[in-house]
ROMAR-187796 format. One record per residue (C-alpha): residue number from 1; residue in one letter; x, y, z. Coordinates in steps of 0.2 Angstrom, whole numbers, plus 2048, in hexadecimal, padded with zeros to 3 digits. Layout:
BEGIN
    n  res   px   py   pz
  NUM    a    X    Y    Z
...
This chain:
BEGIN
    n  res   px   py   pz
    1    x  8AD  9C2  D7C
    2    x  89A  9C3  D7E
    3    x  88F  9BC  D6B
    4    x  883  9C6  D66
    5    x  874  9BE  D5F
    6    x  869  9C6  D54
    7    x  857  9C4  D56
    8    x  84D  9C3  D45
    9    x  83C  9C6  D43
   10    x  834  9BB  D3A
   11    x  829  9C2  D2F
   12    x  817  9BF  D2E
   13    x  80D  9B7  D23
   14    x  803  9C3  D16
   15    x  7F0  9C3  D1D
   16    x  7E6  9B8  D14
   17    x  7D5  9BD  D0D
   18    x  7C8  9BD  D1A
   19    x  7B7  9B3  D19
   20    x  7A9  9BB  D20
   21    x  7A2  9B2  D2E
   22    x  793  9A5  D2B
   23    x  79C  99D  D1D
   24    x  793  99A  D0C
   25    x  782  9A4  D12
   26    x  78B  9B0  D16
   27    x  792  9B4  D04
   28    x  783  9AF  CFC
   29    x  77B  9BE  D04
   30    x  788  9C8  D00
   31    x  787  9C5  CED
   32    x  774  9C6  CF0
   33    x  775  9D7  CF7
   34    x  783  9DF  CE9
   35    x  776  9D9  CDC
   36    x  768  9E1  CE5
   37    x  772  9F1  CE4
   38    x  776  9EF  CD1
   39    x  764  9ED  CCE
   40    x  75F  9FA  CD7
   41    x  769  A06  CCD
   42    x  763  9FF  CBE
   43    x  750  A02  CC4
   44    x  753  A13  CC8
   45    x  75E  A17  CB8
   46    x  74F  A10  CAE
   47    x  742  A19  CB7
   48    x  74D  A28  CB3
   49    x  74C  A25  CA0
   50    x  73C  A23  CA1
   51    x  736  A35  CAD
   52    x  743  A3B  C9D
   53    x  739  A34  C8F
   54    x  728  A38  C96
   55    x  72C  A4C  C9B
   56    x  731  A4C  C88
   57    x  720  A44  C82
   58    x  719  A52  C8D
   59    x  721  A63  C85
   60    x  71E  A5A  C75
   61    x  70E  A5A  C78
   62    x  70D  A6C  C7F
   63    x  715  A73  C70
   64    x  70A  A69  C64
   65    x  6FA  A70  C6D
   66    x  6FF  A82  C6F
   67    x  6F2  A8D  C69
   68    x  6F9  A95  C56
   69    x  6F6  AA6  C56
   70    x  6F6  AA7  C44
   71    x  6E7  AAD  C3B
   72    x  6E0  A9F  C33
   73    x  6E0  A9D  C22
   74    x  6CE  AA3  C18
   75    x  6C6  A97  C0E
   76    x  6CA  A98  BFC
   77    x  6B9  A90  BF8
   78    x  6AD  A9D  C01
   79    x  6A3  AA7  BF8
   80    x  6A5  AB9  BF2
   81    x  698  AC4  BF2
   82    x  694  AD2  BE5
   83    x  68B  AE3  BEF
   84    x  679  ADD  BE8
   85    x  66E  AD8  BF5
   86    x  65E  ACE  BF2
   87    x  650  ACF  C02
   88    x  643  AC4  C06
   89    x  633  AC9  C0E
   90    x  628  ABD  C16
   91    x  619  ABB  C1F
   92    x  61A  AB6  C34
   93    x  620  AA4  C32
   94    x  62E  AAA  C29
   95    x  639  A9D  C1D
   96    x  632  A8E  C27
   97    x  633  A7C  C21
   98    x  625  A79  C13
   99    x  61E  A8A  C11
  100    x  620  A94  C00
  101    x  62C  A9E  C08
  102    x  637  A8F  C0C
  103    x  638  A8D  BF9
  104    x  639  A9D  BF5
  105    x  64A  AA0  C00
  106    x  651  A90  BF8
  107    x  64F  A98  BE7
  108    x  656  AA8  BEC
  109    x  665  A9C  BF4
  110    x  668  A94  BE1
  111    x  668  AA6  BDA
  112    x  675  AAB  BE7
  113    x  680  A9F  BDF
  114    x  680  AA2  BCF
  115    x  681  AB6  BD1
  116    x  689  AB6  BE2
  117    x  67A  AC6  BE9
  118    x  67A  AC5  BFB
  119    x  668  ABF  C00
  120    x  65E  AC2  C10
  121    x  64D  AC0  C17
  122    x  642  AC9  C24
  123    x  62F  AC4  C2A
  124    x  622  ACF  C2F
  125    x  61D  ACB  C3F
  126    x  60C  AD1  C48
  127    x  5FE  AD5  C3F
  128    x  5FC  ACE  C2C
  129    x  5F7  ADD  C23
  130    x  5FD  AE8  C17
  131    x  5FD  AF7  C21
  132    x  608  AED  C2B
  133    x  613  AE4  C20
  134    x  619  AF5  C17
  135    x  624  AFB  C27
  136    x  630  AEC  C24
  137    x  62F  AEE  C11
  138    x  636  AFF  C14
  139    x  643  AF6  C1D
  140    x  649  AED  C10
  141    x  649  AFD  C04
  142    x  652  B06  C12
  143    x  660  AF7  C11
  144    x  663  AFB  C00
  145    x  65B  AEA  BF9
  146    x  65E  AE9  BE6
  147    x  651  ADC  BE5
  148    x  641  ADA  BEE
  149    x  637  ACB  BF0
  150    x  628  AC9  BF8
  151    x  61C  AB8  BFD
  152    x  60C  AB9  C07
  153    x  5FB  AC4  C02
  154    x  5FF  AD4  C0C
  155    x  613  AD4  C09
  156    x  610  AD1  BF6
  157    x  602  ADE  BF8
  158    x  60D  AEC  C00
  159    x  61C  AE6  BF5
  160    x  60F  AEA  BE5
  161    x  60B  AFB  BE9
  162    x  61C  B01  BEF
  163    x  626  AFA  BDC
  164    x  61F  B0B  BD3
  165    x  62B  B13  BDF
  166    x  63A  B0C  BE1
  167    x  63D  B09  BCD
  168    x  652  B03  BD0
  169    x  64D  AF5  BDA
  170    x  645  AE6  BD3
  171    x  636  ADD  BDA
  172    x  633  ACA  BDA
  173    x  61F  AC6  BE0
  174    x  61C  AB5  BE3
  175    x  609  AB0  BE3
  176    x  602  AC1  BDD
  177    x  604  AD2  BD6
  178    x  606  AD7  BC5
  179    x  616  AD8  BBD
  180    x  61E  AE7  BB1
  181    x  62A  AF3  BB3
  182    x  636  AEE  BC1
  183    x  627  ADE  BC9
  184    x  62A  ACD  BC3
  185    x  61C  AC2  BC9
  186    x  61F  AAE  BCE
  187    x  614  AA3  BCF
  188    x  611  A96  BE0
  189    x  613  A85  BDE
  190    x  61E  A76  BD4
  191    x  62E  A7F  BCE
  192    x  62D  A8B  BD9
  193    x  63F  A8B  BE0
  194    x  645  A8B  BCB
  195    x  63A  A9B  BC9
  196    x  63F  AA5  BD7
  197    x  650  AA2  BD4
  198    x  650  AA4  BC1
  199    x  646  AB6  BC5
  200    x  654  ABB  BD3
  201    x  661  AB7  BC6
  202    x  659  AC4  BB9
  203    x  655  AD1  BC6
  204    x  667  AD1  BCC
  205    x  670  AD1  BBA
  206    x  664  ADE  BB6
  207    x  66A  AE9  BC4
  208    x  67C  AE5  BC3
């Protein structure tokens, strides 16, 4: 009777862990590459925080400089002005630094102040006479100027002769004229400023 012998595979052994080729090097560069690759990551995950934290520096700004379409908010300290009106006729050089008219405006300025009259100022340009000095006198009248002063020969002139007329309105002749009725006369020089301003104070009271 014939044996039958059984063949057996003999199993292998489990494969062992393979080293890359070149050795020590080789795995150094290995390790050196995987660390490359983390920092890499790391770079472009902070250079995304940043792109972040810069776009929202940007809309901060956007929304900080957009333009308010609010109305602003009036000044409690300006003035409020009652409907007298105090006018200032002048000669050709106007209200210019150093002339009497200069000081003449600052006092009407002071009395502005204290009785809050609107004040303004026109010049009689061309010829200086009295013919023509009374066309911009009628201006003012025409305005409704409460109060009238006048500085320089032919404006004070013209601004005489026209007060008999115009009795509501109160005239203020600096350098000239004769005062009475509705004239008040002031004197050039020191003090000026204090007259003209005391003189526009009782014009305007008087016609309030």
């Amino acid at each position: 009777m014939s044996k039958q012998v059984r063949q057996v595979t003999q199993a292998r052994p489990a494969k062992e862990a393979q080293t890359p080729a070149g050795g020590p090097l080789a795995v150094a560069g290995l390790a050196a590459a995987r660390w490359l690759r983390a920092l890499r990551g790391r770079t472009i995950a902070l250079a995304a925080g940043a792109v972040a934290v810069v776009g929202a520096l940007v809309v901060t700004g956007a929304l900080l400089s957009r333009h308010d379409d609010r109305p602003p908010i009036p000044d409690t300290r300006a003035r409020h002005y009652t409907e007298t009106d105090a006018c200032l006729l002048t000669d050709g050089d106007g209200i210019t630094a150093g002339t009497t008219a200069a000081d003449v405006w600052q006092g009407m300025q002071d009395a502005s102040r204290t009785t809050h009259a609107r004040v303004s100022y026109g010049q009689v340009t061309g010829e200086q006479s009295v013919g023509n000095a009374r066309p911009f006198l009628n201006g003012m009248l025409q305005r409704s100027c409460d109060v009238v002063l006048a500085v320089g020969r032919p404006e004070v002139t013209a601004a005489s002769e026209t007060a008999p007329h115009h009795g509501k309105i109160g005239f203020v002749l600096v350098g000239g004229g004769h005062a009475g009725g509705n004239v008040t006369t002031v004197r050039a020089g020191d003090g000026l400023r204090a007259d003209v301003a005391a003189a526009v104070e009782r014009a305007v009271r008087a016609r309030g």
